[in-house]
N, C-alpha and C positions, 0 to 999 in steps of 0.2 A: 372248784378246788378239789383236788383228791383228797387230803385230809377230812373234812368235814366228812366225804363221803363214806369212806373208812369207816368214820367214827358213829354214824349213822348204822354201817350193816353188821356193830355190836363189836370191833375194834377198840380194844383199848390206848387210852391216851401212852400210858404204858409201851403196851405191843408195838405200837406205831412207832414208838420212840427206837426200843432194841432195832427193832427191822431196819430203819434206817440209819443207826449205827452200823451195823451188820455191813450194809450196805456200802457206808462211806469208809470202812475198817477193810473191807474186801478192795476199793477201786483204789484204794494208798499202796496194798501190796501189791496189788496190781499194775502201779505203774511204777512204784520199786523194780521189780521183778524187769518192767519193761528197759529204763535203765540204765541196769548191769545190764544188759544183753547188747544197748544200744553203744556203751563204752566197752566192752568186749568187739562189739565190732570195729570200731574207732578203733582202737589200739589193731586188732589185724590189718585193715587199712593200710597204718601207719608200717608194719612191720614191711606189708608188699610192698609199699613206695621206699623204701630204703634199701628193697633186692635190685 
């Protein structure tokens, strides 16, 4: 397990904790971000198929 291991090379239960917020905080806006970009494309789509 990478936790324990972490926690062994002076990692705090803590630190471990923020980081992996950090982490799951950054891959939400990240697939927010992805999205809008994927419904912005949908909707162009839609625009061409009605030219």
């Amino acid at each position: 397990m990478v936790i324990p291991d972490l926690i062994e090379q002076g990692y705090s239960k803590g630190e471990l904790g923020v980081a992996l917020s950090a982490i799951s905080i950054s891959y939400g806006i990240d697939s927010t971000a992805y999205n809008e970009k994927h419904e912005e494309e949908l909707t162009t789509r839609q625009i061409l198929k009605k030219l």
